[in-house]
C-alpha positions as CSV (number, residue, x, y, z in Angstrom):
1,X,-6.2,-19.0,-36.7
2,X,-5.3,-17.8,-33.4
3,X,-6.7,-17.5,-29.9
4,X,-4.8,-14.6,-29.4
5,X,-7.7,-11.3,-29.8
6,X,-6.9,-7.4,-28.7
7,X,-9.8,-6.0,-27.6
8,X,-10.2,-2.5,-28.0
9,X,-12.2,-0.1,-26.1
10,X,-12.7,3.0,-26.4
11,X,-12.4,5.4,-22.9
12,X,-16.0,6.2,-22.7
13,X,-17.0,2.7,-22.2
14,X,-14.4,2.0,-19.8
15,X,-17.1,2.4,-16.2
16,X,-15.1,5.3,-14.1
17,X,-15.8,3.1,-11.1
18,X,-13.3,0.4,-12.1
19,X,-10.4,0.8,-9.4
20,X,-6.6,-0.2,-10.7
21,X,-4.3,-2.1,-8.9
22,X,-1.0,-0.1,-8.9
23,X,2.1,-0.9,-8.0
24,X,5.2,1.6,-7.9
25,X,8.6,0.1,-7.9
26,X,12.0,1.4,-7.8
27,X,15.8,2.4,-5.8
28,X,15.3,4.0,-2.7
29,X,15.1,7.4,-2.6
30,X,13.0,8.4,-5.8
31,X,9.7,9.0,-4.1
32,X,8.1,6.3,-4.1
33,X,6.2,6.8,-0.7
34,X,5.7,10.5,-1.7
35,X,4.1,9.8,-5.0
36,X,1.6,7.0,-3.5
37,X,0.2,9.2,-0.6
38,X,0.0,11.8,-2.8
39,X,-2.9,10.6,-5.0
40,X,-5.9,12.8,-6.1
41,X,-8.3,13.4,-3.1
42,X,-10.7,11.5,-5.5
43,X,-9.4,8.3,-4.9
44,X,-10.3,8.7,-1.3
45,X,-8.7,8.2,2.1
46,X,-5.0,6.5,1.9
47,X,-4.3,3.4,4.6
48,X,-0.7,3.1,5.0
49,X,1.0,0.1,6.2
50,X,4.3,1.9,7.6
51,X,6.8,-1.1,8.5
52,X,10.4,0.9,7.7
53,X,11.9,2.7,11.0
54,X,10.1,6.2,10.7
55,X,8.3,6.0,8.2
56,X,4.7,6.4,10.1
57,X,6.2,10.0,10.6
58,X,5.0,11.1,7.2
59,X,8.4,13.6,6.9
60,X,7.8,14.2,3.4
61,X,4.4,14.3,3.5
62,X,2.5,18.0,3.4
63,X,0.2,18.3,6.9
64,X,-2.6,19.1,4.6
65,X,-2.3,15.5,2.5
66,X,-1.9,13.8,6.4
67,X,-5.5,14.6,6.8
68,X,-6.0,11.7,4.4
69,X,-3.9,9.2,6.1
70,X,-4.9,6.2,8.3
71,X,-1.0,5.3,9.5
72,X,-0.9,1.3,10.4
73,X,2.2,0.8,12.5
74,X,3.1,-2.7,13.2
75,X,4.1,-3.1,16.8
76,X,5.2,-6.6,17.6
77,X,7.9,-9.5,17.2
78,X,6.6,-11.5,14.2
79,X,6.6,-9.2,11.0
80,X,4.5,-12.2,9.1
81,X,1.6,-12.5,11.6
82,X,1.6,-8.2,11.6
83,X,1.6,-8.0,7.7
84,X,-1.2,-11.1,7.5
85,X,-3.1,-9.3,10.0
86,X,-2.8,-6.0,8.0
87,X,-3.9,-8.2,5.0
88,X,-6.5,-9.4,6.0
89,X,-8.7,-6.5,8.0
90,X,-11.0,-5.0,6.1
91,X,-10.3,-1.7,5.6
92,X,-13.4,-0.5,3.7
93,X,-15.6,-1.5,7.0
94,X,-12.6,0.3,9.5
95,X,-12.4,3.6,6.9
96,X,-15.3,3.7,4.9
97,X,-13.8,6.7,2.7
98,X,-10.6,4.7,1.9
99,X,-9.4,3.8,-1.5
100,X,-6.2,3.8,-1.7
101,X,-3.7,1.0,0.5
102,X,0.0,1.8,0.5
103,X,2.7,-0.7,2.0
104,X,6.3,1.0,3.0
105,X,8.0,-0.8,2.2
106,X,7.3,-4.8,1.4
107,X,11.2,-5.3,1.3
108,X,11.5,-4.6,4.6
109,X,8.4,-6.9,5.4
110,X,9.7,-9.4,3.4
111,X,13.4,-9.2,4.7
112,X,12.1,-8.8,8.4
113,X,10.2,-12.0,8.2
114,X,12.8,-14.3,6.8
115,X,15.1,-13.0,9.1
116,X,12.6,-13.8,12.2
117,X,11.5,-17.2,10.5
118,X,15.2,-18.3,10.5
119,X,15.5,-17.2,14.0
120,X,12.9,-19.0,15.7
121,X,13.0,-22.3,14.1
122,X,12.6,-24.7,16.9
């Protein structure tokens, strides 16, 4: 026999204060950024790490959904120690009302610290 089991649930016993973990993927350009600050107002305030050039300018964001929106802007020389740093603050205890983090984009995080690492090798 196997270890393999499906469990099956039915919605009603699913507790509506179990959060998801969600991660949207795709090309550039498809509304990605868009779509994740654009959640229901239910989900609560949105903290946005905004690491590509502009991005903390919300341009296709509606001034209404803004309201929502804590921007994080890194402002330094070592993309890693900004990211880690957003990483690890606790947002719950800075925005009480927040339920949602978005990161735009992790690419560029990713590609702007190999690219430091490899320059500052000593």
């Amino acid at each position: 026999m196997s270890d393999n089991i499906l469990d099956i649930l039915e919605g009603s016993e699913v507790d509506a204060l179990v959060k998801e973990r969600i991660m949207i993927y795709g090309r550039a350009g498809v509304g990605k950024t868009r779509f994740g600050l654009s959640v229901p107002e239910a989900w609560g305030e949105i903290v946005y790490y905004a690491a590509d050039k502009n991005s903390w300018l919300l341009q296709s964001i509606s001034k209404e959904k803004r309201k929502r929106i804590h921007i994080i802007r890194p402002n330094g020389t070592d993309p890693t120690a900004m990211f880690m740093q957003f990483c690890m603050t606790d947002w719950k205890s800075e925005y009480p009302n927040a339920g949602v983090i978005v990161v735009d984009t992790y690419t560029k995080v990713a590609l702007d610290s190999i690219s430091w690492t490899a320059n500052n090798l000593t």
